[in-house]
N, C-alpha and C positions, 0 to 999 in steps of 0.2 A: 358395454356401457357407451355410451354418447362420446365421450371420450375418442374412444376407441375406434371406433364409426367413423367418429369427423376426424381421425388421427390427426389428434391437439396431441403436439407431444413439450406445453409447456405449459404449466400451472404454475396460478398465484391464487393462493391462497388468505386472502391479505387480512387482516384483524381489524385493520383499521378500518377498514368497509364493511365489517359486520359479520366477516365470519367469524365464528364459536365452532367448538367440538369438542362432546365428550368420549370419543372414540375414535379412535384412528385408523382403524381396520380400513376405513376410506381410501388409503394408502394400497391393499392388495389388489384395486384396480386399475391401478397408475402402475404398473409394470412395463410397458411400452412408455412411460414420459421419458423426458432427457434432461427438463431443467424442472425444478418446486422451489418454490418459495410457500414458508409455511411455520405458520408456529408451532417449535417442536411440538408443546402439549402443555395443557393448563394441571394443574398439581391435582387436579380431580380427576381428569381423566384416565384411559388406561395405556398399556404398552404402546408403543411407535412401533410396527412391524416393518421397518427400516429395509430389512433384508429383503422384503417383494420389488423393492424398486432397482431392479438386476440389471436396466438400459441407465438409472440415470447418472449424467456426466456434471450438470448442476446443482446445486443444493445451496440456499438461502434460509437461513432460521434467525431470527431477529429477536424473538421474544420467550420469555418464562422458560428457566433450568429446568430440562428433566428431571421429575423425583427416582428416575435408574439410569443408569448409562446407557448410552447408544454406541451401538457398534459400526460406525460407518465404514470398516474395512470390509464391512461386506457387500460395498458396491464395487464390484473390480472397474467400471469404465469411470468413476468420480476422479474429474478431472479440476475443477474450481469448487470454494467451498466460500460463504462466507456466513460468519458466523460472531453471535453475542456471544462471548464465552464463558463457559462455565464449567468444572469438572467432570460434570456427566457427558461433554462433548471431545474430551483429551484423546479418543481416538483415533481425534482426526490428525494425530501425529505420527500414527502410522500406517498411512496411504501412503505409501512411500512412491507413487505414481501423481501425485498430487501435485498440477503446475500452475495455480492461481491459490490463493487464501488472503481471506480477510478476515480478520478477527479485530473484533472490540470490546476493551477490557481486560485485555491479557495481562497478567502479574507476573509481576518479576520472578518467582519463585517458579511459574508451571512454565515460562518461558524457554528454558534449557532445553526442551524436548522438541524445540523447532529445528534442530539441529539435525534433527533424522529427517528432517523434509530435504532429498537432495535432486530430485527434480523440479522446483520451485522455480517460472519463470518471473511470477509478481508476487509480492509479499505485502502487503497494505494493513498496517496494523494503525488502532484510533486509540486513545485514551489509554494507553500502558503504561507499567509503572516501572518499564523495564530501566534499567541504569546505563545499560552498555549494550551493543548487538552482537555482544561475543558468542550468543547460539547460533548465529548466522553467517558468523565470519569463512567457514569453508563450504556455502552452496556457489558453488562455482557457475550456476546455469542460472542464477537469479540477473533477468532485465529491466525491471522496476521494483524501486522500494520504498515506500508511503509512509509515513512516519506520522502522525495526526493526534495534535494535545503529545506531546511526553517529555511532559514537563520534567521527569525525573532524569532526563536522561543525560548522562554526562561525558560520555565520547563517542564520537561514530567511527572509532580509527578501526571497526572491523571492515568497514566499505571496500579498504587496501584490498580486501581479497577477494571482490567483486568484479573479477576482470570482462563481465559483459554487459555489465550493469548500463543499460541507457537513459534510464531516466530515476533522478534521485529529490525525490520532496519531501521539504520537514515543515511541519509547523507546529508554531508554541514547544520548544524546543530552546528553552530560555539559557541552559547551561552550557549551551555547544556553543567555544569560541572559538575554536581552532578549522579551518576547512583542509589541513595539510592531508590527511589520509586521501581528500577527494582527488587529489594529484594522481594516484595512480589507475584513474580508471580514464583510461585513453578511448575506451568507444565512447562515454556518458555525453546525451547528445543535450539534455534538459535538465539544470539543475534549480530547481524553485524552493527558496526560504521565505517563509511567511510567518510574522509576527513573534522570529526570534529573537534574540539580543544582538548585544555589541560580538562583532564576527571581527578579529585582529588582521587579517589582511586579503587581498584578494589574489593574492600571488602564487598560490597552488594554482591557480585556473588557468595561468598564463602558457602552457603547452599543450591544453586538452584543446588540439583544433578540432576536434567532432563538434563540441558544444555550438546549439544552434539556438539553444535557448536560454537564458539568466535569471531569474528574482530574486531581488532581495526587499520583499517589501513587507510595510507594516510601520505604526509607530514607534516603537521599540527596537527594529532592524538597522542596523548600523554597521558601517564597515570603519573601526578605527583608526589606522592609519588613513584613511582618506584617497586609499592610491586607489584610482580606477584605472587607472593605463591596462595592467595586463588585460582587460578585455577585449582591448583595441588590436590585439596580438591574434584574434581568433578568426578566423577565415568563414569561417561558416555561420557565424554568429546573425541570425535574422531577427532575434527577439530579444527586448533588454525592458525589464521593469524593474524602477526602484526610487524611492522616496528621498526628495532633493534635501542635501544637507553645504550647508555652509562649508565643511571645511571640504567636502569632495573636491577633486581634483577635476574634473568632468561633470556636463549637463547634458540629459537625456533629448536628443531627438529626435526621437519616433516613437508612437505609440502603439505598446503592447499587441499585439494582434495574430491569433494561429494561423492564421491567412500567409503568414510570412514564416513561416517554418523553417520550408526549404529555398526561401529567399537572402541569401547574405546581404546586408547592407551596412553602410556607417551610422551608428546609432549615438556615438558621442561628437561632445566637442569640448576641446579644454574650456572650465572655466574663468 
């Protein structure tokens, strides 16, 4: 195939620009690809012949549940996966080689089964209605973890047992007041909260000197005791964004910028 000739070893398959397919067999040519993105299949068409794609280490599906399950343990080099979820996709809980996943839409109910991903170094999960991260509390090798819309969610004190975790983002995350479990992750270099509620203090952060980055922004984001000192404790701190409030203790002087990563610098001043 063409393909094959011009070894493309990555395909996009996009919907939104127009491709359609009633057949997937298209797939037993893509043996040699490494990354797809691709809508599983529309409810008319026929099987996903999943298993000819023996190299790939990619996989993106965005769109429309399969009307049968897909067996994605029969890609042994699938190494990232991201995925709309849906039960015909639950396979992908046992890739137990699996070091990237995204998922959107995860239910609290099929969520327990994330708990056998134990090579997972990112975990990015959007619109969950999970309550707690208690299926993720012993992946010990997890370095990021993406939290997006979960509104449901009402404690993240499984983080404690994220000891290589570097970088930690929630947003719309309305019920999490507490950040005391984030106290124990001494690598975590970037912790970003957007558009959560009132956050009770900022005093777990006051000994994480890796931390090089901060957010806590958004309307609704609030630190209520008003202490900002312990930030000023952090050595390595080059990025701070956060929405000016009256009773804060400190005002921001420097604007946001990844440019400044691995730049420490003074970023407050007492109010």
């Amino acid at each position: 195939t063409y393909l094959q000739v011009e070894n493309i070893r990555r395909v996009n398959l996009n919907a939104l620009k127009g491709f359609t397919c009633d057949n997937y067999n298209l797939l037993r040519d893509l043996a040699h690809v490494e990354a797809l993105t691709v809508p599983l299949k529309e409810k008319k068409s026929g099987p996903v012949p999943i298993e000819a794609l023996e190299n790939l280490q990619r996989l993106s599906s965005t769109l429309n549940a399969p009307s049968e399950a897909v067996d994605l343990t029969c890609l042994p080099r699938l190494r990232s996966c991201a995925l709309t979820w849906n039960t015909g996709m639950r396979s992908v809980f046992d890739c137990a080689a699996l070091e990237r996943l995204y998922l959107t839409g995860l239910k609290a109910p099929d969520a327990d089964a994330l708990s056998a991903l134990r090579s997972l170094k990112s975990l990015q999960l959007a619109h969950t209605s999970m309550t707690s991260l208690a299926p993720i509390a012993g992946t010990s090798t997890l370095e990021r973890l993406d939290l997006k819309v979960a509104r449901q969610l009402e404690s993240i004190e499984a983080v404690a047992g994220l000891p290589k975790l570097l970088c930690l983002y929630i947003a719309e995350a309305h019920k999490i007041t507490s950040l005391e479990p984030v106290r124990h992750l001494k690598n975590l270099e970037a912790l970003i909260l957007v558009d959560c509620g009132e956050i009770d203090s900022l005093a777990p952060l006051a000994d994480l000197i890796a931390l090089k980055a901060v957010c806590f922004s958004g309307a609704k984001t609030t630190i209520k005791d008003g202490d900002l000192s312990p930030l000023t404790q952090l050595p390595n701190l080059g990025m701070l964004m956060f929405g000016a409030r009256r009773h804060y203790s400190h005002k921001l002087t420097k604007k946001w910028s990844w440019d400044n990563f691995n730049t420490p610098d003074a970023l407050l001043k007492a109010a």
